[in-house]
C-alpha positions as a LaTeX table, in Angstrom:
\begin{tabular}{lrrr}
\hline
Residue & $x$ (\AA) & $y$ (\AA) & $z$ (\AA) \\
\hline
Unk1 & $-10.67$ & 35.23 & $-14.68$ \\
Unk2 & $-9.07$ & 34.38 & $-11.22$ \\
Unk3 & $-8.12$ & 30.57 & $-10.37$ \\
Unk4 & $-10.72$ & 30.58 & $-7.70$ \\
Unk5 & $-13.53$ & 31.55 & $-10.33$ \\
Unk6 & $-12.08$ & 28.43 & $-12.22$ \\
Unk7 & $-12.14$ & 26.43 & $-9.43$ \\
Unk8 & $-15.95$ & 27.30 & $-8.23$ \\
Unk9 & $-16.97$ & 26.73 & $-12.21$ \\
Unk10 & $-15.16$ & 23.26 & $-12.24$ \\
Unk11 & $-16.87$ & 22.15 & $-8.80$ \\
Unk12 & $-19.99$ & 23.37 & $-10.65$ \\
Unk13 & $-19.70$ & 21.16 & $-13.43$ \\
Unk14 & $-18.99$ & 18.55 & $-11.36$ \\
Unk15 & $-22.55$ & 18.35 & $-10.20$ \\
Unk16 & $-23.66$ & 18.43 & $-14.22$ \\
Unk17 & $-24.12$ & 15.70 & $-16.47$ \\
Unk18 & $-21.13$ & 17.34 & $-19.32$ \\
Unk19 & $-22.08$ & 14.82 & $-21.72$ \\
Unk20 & $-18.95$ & 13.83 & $-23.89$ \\
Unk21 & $-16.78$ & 15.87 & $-21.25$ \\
Unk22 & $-15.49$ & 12.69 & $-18.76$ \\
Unk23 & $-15.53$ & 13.36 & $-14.98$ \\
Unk24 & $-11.89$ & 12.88 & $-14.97$ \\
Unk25 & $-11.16$ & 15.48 & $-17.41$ \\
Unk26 & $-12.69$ & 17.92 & $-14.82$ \\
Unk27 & $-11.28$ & 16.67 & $-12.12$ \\
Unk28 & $-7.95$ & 16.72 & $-13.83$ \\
Unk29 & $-8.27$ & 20.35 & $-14.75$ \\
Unk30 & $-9.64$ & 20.97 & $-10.33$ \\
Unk31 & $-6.52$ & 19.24 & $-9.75$ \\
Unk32 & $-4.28$ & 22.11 & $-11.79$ \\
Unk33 & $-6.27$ & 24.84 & $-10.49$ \\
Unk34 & $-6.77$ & 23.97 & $-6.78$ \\
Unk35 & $-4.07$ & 21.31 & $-6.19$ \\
Unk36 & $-6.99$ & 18.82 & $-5.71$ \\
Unk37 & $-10.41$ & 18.85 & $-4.31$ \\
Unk38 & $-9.34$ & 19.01 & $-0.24$ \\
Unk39 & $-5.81$ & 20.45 & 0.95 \\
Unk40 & $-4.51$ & 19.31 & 4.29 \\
Unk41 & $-2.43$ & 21.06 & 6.42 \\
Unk42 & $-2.02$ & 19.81 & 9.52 \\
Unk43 & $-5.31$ & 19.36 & 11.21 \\
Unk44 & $-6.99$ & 21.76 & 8.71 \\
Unk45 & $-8.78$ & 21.09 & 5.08 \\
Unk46 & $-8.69$ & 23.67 & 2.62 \\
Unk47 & $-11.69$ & 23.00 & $-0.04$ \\
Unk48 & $-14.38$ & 24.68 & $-2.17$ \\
Unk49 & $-17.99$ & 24.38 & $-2.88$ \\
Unk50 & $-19.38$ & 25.86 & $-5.15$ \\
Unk51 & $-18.14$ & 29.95 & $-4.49$ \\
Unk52 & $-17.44$ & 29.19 & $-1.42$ \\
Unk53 & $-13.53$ & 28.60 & 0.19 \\
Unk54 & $-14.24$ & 26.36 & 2.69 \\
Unk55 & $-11.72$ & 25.94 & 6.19 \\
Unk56 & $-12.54$ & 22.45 & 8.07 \\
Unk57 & $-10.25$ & 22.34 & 10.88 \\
Unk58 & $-10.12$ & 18.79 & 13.29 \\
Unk59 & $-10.46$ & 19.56 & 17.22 \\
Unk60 & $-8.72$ & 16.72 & 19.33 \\
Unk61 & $-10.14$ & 16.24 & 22.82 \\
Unk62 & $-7.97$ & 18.33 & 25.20 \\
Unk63 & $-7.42$ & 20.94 & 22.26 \\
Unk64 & $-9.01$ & 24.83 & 22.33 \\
Unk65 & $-11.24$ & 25.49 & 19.62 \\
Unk66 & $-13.30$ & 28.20 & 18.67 \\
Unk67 & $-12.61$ & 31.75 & 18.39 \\
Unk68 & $-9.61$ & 33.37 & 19.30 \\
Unk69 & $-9.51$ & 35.92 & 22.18 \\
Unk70 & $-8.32$ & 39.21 & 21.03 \\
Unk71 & $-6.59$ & 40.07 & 23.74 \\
Unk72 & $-4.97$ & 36.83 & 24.92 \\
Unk73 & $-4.46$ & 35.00 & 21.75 \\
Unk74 & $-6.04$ & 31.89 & 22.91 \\
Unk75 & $-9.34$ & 30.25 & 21.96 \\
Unk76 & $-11.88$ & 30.39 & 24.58 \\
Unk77 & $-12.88$ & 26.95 & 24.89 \\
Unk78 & $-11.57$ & 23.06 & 25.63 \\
Unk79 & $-12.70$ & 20.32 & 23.84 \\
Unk80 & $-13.45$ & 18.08 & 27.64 \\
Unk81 & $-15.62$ & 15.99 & 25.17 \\
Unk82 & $-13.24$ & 13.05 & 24.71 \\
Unk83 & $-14.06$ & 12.87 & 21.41 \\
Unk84 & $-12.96$ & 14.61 & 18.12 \\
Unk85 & $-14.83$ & 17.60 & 16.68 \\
Unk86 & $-14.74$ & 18.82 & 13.22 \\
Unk87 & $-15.36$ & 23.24 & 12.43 \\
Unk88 & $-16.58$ & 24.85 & 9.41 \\
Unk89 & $-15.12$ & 27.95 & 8.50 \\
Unk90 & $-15.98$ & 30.13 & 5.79 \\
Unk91 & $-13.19$ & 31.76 & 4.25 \\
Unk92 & $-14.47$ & 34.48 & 2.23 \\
Unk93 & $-14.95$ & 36.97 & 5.77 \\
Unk94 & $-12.00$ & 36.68 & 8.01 \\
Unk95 & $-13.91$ & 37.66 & 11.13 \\
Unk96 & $-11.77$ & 35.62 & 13.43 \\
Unk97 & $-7.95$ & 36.53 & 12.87 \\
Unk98 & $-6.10$ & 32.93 & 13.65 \\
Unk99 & $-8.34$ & 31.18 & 11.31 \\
Unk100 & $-8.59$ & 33.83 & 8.44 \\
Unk101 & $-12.18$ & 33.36 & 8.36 \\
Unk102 & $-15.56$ & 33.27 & 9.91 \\
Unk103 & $-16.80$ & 30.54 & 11.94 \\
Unk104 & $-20.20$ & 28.39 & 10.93 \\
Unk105 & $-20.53$ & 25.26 & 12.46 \\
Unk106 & $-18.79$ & 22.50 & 14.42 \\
Unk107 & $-19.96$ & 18.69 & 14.52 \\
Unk108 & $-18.34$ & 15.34 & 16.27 \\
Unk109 & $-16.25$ & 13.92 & 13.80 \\
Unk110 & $-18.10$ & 11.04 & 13.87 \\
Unk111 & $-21.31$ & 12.47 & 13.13 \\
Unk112 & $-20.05$ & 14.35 & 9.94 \\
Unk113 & $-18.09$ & 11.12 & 9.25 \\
Unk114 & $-21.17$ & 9.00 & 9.21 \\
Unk115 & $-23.04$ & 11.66 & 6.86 \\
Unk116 & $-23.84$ & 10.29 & 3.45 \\
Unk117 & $-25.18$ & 12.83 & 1.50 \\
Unk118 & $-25.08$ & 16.88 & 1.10 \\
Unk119 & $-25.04$ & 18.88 & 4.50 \\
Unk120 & $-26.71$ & 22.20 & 5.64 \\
Unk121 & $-24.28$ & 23.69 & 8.28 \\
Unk122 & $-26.09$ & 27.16 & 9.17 \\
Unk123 & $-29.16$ & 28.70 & 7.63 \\
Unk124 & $-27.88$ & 32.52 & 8.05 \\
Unk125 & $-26.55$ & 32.13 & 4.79 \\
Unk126 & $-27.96$ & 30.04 & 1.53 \\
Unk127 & $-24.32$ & 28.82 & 0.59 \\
Unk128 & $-23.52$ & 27.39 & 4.25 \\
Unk129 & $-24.13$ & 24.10 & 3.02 \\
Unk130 & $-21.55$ & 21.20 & 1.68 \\
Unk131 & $-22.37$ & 19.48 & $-1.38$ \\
Unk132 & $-22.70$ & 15.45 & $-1.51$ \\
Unk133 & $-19.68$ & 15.44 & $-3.33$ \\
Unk134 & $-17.70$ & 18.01 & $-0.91$ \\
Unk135 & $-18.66$ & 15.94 & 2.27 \\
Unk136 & $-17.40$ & 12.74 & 0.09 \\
Unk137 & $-14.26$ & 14.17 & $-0.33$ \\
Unk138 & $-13.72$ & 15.67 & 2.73 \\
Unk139 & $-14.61$ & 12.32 & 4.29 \\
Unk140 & $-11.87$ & 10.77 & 2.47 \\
Unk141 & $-9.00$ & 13.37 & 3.21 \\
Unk142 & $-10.14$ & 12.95 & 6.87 \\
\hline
\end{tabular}
C-alpha cells in the first residue's frame, strides 16, 4: 500500500466517529505519512481529501494566474482585481504543465476564507469538493 492510499484512508477516518481510536492518534499517524494535513510552499498548499491530491495556489493582485501558454510559458491572465484569489487544482491529471495538474476552480480569498463548512468547487466531477475539515485546515495554513 502506497503512502498516498494511507493518507486518503487516514483523512477518511477523520470524518468517522473511531470510537476508542483518539483524533490525535490519527492525526499523528497524517502527520508521518503526509508531513501534516496542508504543505506550503510558497504561495501554494499541497493537501488531500479524501483520494484526491489537492494544489491551492494564492493569486496576488498584479500576479498571472491560470493556465500556462504552451508556447510562451506565461499564464494568460492578470489578476487587475485588487484583491487576492485563491485556485483549486487537482493533482491527479497534470493537464496544465507549470502546475502539474488540472485546473477546477478559483475564488477571492476572502470568499473561501469566510466559508464555514464543506465546499463544492466544480460539478464535472463528484470528488471536486473540499471537506469541512479540508477548508478548516486550509483556512488555517492560509
Amino acid at each position: 500500500m502506497n503512502a498516498s492510499r494511507i493518507e486518503a484512508l487516514l483523512l477518511e477516518a477523520l470524518d468517522y466517529d473511531m470510537g476508542p481510536v483518539p483524533q490525535s492518534l490519527i492525526q499523528e499517524a497524517l502527520s508521518l505519512v503526509s508531513g501534516g494535513p496542508v504543505k506550503c510552499d510558497g504561495g501554494r498548499y499541497y493537501f488531500s481529501d479524501g483520494e484526491v491530491p489537492w494544489l491551492a495556489v494564492l493569486v496576488q493582485p498584479g500576479e498571472r494566474y491560470g493556465r500556462t501558454d504552451p508556447k510562451t510559458g506565461a499564464r494568460w491572465l492578470v489578476n487587475n482585481t485588487g484583491k487576492p484569489l485563491i485556485e483549486f487544482w487537482d493533482r491527479r491529471y497534470s493537464h496544465d504543465e507549470a502546475h502539474g495538474a488540472q485546473f477546477v476552480s478559483r475564488y477571492y480569498l476572502s470568499t473561501f476564507m469566510a466559508h464555514e463548512h464543506g465546499l463544492l468547487l466544480d460539478t464535472g466531477s463528484p470528488d471536486w469538493k473540499l471537506s469541512e475539515r479540508a477548508v478548516g485546515a486550509l483556512q488555517d495554513a492560509l
